[in-house]
PDB file of N, CA, C and O in Angstrom:
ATOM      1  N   UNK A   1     -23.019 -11.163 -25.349  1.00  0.00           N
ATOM      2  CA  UNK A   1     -22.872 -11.615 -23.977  1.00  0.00           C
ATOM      3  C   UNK A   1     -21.798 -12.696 -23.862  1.00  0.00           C
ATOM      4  O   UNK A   1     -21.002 -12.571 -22.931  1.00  0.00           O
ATOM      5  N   UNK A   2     -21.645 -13.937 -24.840  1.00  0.00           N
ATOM      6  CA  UNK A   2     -20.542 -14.737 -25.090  1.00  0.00           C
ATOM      7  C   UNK A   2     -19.233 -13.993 -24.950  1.00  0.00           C
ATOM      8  O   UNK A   2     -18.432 -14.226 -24.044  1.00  0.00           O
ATOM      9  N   UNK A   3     -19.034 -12.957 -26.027  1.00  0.00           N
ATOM     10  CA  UNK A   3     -17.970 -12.492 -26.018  1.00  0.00           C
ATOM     11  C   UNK A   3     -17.374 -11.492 -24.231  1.00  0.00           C
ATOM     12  O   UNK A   3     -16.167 -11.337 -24.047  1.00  0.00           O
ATOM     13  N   UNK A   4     -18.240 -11.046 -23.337  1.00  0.00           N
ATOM     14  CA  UNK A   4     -17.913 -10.556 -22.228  1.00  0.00           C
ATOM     15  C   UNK A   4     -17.714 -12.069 -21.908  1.00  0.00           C
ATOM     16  O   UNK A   4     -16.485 -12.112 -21.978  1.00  0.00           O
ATOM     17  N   UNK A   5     -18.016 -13.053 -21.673  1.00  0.00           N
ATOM     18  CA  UNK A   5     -17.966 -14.178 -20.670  1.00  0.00           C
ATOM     19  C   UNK A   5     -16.388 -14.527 -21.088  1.00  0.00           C
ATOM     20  O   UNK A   5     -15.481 -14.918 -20.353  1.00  0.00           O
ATOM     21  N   UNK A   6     -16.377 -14.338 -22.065  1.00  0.00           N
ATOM     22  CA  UNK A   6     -15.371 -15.215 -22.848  1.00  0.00           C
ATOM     23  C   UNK A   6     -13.715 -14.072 -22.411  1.00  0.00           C
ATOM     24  O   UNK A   6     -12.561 -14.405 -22.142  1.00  0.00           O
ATOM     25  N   UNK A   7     -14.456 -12.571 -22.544  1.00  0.00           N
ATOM     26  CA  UNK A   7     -13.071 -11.852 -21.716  1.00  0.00           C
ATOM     27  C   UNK A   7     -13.090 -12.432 -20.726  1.00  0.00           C
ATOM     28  O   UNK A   7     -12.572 -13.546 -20.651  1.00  0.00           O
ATOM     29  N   UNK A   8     -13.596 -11.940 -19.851  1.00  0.00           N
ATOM     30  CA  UNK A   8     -13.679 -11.894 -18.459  1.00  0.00           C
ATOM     31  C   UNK A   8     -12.816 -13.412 -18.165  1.00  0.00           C
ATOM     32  O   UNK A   8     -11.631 -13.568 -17.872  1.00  0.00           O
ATOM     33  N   UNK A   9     -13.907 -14.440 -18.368  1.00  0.00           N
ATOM     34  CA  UNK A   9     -12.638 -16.110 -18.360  1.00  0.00           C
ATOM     35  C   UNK A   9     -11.091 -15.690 -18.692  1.00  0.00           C
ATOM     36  O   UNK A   9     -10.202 -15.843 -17.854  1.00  0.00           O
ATOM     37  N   UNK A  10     -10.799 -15.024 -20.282  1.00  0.00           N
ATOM     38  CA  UNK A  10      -9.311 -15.061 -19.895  1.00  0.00           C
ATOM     39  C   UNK A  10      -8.849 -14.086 -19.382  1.00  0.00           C
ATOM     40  O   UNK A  10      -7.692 -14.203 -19.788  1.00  0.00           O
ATOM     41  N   UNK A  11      -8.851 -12.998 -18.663  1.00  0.00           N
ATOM     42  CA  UNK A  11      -8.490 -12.000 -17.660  1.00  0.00           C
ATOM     43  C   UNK A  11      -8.256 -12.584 -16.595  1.00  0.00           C
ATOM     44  O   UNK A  11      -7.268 -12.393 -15.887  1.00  0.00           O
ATOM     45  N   UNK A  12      -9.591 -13.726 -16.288  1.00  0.00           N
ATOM     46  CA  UNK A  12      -9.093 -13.891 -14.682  1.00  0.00           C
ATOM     47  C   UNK A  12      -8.141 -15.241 -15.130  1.00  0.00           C
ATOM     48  O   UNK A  12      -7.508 -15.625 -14.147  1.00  0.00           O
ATOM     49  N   UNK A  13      -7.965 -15.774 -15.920  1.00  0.00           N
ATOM     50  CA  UNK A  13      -7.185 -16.975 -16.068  1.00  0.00           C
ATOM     51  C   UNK A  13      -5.417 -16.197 -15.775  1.00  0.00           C
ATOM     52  O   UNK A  13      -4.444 -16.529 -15.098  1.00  0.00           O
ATOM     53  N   UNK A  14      -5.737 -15.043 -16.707  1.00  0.00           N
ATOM     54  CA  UNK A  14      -4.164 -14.499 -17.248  1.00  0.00           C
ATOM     55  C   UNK A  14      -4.059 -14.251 -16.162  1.00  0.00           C
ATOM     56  O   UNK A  14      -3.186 -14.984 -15.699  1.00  0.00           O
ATOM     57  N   UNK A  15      -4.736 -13.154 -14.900  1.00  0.00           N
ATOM     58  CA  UNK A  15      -4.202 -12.933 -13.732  1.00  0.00           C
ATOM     59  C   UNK A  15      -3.778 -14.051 -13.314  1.00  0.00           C
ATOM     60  O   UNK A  15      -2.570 -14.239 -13.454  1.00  0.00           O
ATOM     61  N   UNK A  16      -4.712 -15.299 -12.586  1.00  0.00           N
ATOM     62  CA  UNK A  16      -4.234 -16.143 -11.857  1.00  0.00           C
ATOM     63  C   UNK A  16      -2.599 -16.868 -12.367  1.00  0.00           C
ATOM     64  O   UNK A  16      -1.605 -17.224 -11.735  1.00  0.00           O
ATOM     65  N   UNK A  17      -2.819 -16.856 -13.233  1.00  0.00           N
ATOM     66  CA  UNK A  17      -1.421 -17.745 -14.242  1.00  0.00           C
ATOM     67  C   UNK A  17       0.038 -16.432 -13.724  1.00  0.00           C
ATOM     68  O   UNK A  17       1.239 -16.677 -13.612  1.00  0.00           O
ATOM     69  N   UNK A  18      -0.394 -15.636 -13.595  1.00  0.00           N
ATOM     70  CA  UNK A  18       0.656 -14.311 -13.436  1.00  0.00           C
ATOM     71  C   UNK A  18       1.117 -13.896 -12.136  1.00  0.00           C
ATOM     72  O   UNK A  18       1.985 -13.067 -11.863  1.00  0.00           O
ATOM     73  N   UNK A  19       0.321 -14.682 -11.293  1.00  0.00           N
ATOM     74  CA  UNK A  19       0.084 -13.846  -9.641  1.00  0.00           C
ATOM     75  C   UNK A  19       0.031 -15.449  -8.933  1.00  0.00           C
ATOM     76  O   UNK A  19      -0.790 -15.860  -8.113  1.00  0.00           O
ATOM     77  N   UNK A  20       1.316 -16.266  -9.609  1.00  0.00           N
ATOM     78  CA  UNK A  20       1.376 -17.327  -8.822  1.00  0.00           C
ATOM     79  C   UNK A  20       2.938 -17.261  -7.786  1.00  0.00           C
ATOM     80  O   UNK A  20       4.096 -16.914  -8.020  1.00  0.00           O
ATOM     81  N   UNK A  21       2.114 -17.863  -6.419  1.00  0.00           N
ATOM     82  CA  UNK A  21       2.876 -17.920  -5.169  1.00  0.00           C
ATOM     83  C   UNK A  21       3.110 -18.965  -4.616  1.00  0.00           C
ATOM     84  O   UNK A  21       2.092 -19.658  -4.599  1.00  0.00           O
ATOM     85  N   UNK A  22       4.034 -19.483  -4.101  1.00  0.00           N
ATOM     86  CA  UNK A  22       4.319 -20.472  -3.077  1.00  0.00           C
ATOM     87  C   UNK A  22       3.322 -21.355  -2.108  1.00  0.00           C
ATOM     88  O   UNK A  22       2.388 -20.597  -1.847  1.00  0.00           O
ATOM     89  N   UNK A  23       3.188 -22.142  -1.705  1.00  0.00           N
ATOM     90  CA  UNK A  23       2.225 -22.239  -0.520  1.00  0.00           C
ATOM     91  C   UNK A  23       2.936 -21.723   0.593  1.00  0.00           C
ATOM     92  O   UNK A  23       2.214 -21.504   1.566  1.00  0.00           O
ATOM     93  N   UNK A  24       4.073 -21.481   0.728  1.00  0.00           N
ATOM     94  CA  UNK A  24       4.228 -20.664   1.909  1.00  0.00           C
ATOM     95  C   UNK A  24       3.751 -19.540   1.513  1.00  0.00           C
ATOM     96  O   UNK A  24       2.805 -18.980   2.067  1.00  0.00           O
ATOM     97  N   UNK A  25       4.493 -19.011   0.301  1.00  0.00           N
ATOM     98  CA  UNK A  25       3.606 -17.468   0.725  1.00  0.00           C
ATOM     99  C   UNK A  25       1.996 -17.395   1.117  1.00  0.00           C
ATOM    100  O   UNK A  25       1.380 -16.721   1.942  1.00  0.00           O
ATOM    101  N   UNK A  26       1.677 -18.196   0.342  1.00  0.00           N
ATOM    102  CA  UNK A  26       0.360 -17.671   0.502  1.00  0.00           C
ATOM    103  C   UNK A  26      -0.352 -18.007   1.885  1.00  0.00           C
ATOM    104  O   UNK A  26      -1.314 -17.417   2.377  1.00  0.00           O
ATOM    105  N   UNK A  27       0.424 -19.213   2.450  1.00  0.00           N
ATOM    106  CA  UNK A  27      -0.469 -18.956   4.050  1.00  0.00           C
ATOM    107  C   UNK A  27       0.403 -18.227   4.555  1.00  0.00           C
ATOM    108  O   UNK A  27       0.112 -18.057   5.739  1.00  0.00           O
ATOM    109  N   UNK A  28       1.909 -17.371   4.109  1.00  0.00           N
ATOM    110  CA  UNK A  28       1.929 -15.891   5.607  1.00  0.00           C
ATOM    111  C   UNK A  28       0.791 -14.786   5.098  1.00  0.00           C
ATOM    112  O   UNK A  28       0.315 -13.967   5.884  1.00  0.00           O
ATOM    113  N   UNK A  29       0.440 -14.849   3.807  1.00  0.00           N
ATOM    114  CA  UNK A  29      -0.422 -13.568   3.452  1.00  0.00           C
ATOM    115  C   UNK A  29      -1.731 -14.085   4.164  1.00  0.00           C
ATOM    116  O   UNK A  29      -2.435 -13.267   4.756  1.00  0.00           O
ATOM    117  N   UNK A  30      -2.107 -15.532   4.121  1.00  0.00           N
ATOM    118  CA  UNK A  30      -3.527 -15.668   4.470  1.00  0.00           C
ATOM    119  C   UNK A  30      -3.425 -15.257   6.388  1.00  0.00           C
ATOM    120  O   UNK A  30      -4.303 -14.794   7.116  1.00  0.00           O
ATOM    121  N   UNK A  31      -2.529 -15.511   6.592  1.00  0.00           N
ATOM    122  CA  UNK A  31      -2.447 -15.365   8.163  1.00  0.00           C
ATOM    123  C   UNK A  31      -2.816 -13.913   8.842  1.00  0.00           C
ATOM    124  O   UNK A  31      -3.212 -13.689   9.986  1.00  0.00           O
ATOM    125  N   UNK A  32      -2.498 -12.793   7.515  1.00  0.00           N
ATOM    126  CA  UNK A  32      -2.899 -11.610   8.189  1.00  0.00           C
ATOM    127  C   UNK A  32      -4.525 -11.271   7.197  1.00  0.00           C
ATOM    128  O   UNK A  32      -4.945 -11.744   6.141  1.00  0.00           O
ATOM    129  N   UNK A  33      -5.172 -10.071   8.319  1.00  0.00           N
ATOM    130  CA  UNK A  33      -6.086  -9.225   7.983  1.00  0.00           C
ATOM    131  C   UNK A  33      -5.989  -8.315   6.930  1.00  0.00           C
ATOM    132  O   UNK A  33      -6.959  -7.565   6.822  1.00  0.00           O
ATOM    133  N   UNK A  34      -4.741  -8.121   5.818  1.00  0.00           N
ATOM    134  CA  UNK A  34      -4.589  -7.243   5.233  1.00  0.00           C
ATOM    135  C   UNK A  34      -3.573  -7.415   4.594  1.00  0.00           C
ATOM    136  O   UNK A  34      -2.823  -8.266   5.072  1.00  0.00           O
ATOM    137  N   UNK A  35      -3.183  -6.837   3.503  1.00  0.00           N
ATOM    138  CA  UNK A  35      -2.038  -6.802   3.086  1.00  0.00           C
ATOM    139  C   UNK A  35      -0.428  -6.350   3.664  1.00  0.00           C
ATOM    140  O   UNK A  35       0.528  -7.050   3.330  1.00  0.00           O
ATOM    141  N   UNK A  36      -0.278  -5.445   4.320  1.00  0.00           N
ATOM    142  CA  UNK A  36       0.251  -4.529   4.575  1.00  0.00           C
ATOM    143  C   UNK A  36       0.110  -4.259   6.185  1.00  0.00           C
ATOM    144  O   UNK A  36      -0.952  -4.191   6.804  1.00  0.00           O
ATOM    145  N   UNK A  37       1.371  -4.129   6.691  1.00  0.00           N
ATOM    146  CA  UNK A  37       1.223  -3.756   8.418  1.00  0.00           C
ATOM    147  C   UNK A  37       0.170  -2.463   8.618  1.00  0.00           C
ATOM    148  O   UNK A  37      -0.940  -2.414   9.148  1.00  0.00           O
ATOM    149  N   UNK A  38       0.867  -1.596   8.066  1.00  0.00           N
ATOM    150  CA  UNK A  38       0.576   0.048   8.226  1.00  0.00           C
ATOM    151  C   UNK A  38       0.884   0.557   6.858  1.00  0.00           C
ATOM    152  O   UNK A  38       1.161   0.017   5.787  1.00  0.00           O
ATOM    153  N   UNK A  39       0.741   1.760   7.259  1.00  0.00           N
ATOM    154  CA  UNK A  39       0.701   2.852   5.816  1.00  0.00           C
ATOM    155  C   UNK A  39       2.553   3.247   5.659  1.00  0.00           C
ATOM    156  O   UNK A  39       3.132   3.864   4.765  1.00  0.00           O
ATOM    157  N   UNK A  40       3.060   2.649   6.824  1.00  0.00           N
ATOM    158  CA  UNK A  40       4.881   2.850   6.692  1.00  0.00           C
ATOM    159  C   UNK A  40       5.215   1.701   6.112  1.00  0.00           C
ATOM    160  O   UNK A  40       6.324   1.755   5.581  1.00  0.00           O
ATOM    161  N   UNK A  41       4.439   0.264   5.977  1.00  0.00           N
ATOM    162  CA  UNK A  41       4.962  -0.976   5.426  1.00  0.00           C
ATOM    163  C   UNK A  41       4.460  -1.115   4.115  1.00  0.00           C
ATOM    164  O   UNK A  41       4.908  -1.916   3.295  1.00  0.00           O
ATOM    165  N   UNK A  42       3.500  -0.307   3.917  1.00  0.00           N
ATOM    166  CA  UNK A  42       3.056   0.016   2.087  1.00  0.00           C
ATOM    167  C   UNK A  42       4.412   0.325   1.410  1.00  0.00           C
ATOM    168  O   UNK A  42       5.117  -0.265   0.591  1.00  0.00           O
ATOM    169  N   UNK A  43       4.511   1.847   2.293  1.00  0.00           N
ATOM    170  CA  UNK A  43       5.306   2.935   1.498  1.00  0.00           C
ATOM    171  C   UNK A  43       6.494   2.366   1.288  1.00  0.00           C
ATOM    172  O   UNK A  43       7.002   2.538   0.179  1.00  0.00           O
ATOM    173  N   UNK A  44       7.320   1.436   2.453  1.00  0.00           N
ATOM    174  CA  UNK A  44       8.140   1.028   2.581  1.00  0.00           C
ATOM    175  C   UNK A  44       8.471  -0.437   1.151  1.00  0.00           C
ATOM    176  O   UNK A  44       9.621  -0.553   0.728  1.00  0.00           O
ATOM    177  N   UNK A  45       7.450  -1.290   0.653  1.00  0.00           N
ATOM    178  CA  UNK A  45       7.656  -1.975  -0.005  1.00  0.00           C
ATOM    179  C   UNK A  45       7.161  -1.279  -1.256  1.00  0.00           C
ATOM    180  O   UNK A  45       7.531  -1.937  -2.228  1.00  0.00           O
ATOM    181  N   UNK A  46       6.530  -0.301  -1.584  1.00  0.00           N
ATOM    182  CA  UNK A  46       6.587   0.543  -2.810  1.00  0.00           C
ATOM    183  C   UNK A  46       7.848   1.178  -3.062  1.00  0.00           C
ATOM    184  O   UNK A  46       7.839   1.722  -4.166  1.00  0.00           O
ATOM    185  N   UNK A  47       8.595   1.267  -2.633  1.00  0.00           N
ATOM    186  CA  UNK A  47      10.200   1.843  -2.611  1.00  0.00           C
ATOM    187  C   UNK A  47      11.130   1.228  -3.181  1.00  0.00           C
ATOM    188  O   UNK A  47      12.017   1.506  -3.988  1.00  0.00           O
ATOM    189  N   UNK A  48      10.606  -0.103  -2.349  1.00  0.00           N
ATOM    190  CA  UNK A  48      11.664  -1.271  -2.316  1.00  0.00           C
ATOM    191  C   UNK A  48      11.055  -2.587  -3.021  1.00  0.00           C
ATOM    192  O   UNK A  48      10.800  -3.615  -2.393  1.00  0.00           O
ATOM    193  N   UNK A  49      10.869  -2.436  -4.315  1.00  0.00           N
ATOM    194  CA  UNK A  49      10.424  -3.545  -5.355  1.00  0.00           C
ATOM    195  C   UNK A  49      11.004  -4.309  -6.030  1.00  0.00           C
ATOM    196  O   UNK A  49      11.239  -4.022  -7.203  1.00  0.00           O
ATOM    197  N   UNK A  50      11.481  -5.738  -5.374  1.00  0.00           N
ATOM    198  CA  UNK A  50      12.129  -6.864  -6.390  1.00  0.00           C
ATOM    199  C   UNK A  50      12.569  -6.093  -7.025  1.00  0.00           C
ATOM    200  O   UNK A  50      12.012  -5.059  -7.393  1.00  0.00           O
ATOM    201  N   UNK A  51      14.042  -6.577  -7.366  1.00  0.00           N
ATOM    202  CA  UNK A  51      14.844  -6.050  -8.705  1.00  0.00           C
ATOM    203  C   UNK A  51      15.490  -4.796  -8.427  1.00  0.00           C
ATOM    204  O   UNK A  51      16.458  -4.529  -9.139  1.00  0.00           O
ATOM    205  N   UNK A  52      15.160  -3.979  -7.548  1.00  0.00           N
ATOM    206  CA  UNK A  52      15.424  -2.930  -7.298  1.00  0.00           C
ATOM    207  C   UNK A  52      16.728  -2.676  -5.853  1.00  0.00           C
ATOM    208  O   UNK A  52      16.848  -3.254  -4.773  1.00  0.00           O
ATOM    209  N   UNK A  53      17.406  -1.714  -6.410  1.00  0.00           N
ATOM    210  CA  UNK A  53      18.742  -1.580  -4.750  1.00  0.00           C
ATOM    211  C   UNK A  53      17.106  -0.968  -3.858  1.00  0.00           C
ATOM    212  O   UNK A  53      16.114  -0.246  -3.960  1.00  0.00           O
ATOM    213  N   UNK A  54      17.707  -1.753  -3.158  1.00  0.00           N
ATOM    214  CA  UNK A  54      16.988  -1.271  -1.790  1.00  0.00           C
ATOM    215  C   UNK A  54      17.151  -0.135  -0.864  1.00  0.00           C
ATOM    216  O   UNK A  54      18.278   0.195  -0.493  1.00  0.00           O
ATOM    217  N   UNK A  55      16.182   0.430  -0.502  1.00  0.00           N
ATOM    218  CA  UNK A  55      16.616   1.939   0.176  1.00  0.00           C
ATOM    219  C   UNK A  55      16.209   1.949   1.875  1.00  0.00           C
ATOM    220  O   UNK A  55      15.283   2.588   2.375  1.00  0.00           O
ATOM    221  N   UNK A  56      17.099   1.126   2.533  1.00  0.00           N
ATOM    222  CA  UNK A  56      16.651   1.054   4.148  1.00  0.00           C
ATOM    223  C   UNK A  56      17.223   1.812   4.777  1.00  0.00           C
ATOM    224  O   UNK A  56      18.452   1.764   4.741  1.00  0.00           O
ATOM    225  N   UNK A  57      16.540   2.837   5.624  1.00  0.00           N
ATOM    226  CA  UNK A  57      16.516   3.455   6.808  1.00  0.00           C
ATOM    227  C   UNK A  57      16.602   3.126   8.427  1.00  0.00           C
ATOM    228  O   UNK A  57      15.772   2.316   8.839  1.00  0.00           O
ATOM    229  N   UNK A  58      17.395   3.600   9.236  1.00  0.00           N
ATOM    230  CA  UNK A  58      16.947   2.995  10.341  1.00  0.00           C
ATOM    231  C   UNK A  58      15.522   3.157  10.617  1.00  0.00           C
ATOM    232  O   UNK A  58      14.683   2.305  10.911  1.00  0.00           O
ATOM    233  N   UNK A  59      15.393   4.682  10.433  1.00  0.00           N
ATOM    234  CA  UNK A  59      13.666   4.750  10.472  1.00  0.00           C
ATOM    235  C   UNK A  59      12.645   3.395  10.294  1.00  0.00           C
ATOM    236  O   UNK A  59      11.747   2.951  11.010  1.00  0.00           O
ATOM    237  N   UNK A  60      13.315   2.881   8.777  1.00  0.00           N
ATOM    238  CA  UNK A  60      12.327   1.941   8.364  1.00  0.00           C
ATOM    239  C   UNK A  60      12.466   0.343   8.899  1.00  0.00           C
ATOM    240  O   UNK A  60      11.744  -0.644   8.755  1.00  0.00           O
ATOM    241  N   UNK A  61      13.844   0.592   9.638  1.00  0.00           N
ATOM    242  CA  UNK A  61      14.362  -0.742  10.764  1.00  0.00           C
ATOM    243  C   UNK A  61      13.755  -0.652  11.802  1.00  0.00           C
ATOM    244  O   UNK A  61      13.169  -1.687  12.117  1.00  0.00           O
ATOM    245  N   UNK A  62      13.626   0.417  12.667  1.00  0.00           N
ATOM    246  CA  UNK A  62      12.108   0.626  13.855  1.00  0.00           C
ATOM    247  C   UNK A  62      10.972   0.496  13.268  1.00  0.00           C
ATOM    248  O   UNK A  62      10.325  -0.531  13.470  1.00  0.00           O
ATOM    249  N   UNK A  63      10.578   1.305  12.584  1.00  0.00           N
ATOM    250  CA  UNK A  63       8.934   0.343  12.596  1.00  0.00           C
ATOM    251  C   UNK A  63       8.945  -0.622  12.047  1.00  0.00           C
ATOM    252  O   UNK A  63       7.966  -1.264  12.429  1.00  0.00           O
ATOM    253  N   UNK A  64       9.674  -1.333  11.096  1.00  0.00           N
ATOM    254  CA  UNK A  64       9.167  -3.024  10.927  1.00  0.00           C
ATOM    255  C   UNK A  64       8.902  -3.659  12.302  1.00  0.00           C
ATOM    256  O   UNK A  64       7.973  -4.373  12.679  1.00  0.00           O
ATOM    257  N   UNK A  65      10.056  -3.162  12.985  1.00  0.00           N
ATOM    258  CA  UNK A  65      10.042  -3.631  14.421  1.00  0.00           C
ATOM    259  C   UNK A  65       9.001  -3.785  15.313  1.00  0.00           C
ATOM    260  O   UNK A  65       8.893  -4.823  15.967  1.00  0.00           O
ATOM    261  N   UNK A  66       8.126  -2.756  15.427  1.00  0.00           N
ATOM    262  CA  UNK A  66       7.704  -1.873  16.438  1.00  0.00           C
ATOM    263  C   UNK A  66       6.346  -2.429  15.692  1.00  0.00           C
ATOM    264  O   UNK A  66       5.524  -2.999  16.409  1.00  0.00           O
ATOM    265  N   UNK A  67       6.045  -2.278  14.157  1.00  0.00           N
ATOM    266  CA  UNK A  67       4.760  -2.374  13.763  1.00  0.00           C
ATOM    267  C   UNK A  67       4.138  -3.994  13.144  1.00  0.00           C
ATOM    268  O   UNK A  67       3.081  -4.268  12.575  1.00  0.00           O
ATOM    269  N   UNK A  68       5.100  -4.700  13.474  1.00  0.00           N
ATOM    270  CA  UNK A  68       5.419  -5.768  13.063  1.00  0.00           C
ATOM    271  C   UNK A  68       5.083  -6.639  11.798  1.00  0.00           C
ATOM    272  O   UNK A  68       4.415  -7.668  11.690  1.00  0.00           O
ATOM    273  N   UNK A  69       5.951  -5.681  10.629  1.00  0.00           N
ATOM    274  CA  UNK A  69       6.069  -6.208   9.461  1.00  0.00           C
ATOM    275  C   UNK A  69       5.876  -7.400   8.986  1.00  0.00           C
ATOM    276  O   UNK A  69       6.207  -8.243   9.821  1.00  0.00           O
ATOM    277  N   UNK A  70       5.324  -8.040   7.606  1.00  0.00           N
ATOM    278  CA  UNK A  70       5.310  -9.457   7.593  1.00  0.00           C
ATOM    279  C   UNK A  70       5.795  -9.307   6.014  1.00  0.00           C
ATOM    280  O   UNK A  70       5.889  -8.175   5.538  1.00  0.00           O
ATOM    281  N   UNK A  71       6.163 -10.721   5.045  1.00  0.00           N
ATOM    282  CA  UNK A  71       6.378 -10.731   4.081  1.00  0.00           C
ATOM    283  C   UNK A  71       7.946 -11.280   3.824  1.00  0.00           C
ATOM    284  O   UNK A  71       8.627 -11.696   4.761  1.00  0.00           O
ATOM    285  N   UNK A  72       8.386 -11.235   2.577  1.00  0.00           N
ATOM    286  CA  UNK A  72      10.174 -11.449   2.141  1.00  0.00           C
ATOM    287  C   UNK A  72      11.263 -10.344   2.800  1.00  0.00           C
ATOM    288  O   UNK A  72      11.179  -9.181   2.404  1.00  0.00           O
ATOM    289  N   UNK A  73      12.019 -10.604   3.540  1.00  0.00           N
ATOM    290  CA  UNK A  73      12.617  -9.718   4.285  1.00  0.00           C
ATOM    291  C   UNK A  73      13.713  -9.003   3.415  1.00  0.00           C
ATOM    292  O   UNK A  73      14.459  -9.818   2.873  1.00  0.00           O
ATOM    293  N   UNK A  74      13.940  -7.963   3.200  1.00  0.00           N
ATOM    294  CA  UNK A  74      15.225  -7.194   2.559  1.00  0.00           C
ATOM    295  C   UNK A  74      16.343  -7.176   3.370  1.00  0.00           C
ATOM    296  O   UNK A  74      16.426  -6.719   4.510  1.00  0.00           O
ATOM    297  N   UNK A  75      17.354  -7.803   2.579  1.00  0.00           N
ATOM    298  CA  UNK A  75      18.796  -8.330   3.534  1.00  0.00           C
ATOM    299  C   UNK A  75      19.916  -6.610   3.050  1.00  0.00           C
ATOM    300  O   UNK A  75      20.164  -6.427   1.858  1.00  0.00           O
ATOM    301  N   UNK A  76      20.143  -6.160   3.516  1.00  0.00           N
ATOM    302  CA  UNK A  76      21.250  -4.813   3.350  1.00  0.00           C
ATOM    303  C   UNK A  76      22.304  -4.705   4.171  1.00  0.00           C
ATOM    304  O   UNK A  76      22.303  -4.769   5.400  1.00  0.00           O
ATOM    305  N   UNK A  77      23.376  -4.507   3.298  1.00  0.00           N
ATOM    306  CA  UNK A  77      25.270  -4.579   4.244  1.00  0.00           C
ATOM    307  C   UNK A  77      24.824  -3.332   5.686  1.00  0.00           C
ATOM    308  O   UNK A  77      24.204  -2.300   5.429  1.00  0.00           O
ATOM    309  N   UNK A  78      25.190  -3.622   6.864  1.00  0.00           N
ATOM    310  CA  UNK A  78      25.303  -2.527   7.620  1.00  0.00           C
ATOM    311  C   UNK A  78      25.432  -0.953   7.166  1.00  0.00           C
ATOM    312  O   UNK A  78      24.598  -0.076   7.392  1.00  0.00           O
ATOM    313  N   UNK A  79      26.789  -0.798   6.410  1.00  0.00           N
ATOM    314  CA  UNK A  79      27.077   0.539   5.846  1.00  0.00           C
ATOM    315  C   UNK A  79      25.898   0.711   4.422  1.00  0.00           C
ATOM    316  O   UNK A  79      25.982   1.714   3.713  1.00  0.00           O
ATOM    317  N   UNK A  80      25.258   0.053   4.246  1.00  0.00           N
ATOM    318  CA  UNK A  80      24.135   0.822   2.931  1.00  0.00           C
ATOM    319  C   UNK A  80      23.093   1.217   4.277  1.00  0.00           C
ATOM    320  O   UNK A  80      22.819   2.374   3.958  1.00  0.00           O
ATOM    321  N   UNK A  81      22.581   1.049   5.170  1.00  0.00           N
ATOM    322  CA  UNK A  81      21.481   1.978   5.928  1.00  0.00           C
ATOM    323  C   UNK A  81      21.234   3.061   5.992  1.00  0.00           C
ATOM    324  O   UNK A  81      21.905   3.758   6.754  1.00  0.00           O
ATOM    325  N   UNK A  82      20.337   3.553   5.339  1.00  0.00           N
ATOM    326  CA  UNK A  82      20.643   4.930   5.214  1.00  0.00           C
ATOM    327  C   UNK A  82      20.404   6.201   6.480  1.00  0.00           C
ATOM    328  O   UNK A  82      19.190   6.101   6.663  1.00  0.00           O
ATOM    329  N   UNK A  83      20.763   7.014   7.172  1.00  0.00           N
ATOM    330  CA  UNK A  83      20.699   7.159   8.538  1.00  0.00           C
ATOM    331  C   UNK A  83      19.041   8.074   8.140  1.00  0.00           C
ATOM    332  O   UNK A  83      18.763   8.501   7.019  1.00  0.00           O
ATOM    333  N   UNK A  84      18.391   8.161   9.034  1.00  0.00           N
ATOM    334  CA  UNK A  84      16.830   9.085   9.206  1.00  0.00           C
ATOM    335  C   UNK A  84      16.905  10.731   7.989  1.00  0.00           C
ATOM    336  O   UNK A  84      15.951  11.508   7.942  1.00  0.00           O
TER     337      UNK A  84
END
């Protein structure tokens, strides 16, 4: 039973130590009900992951809009948009 107590302590230690944020971030995340606007602002930041060229759509420029996205904003030259 020691030895589960004793994982479990460093699992959640290693997460917390790994999954550290800003105090800003963390009160825009605490500010919403959820992670995620919609099921287009999931898909949309599963695409588009730190480190990664970014793949923006106008598509995906209306609904941030429209569905009102929250989080680190992705900055892209006019001509990389990719059209619908």
């Amino acid at each position: 039973m020691k030895t589960i107590r004793a994982g479990i302590m460093v699992a959640a230690i290693a997460l917390t130590a790994s999954a550290c944020a800003t105090s800003e971030e963390w009160a825009e995340w605490k500010s919403h009900t959820s992670h995620f606007a919609s099921g287009d602002h999931f898909s949309f930041s599963m695409k588009n992951k730190e480190g990664s060229t970014a793949r923006v759509s106008r598509k995906d420029i209306a609904a941030a809009r429209d569905q009102g996205w929250w989080g680190k904003a992705i900055s892209v030259n006019q001509s990389d948009i990719l059209e619908n």
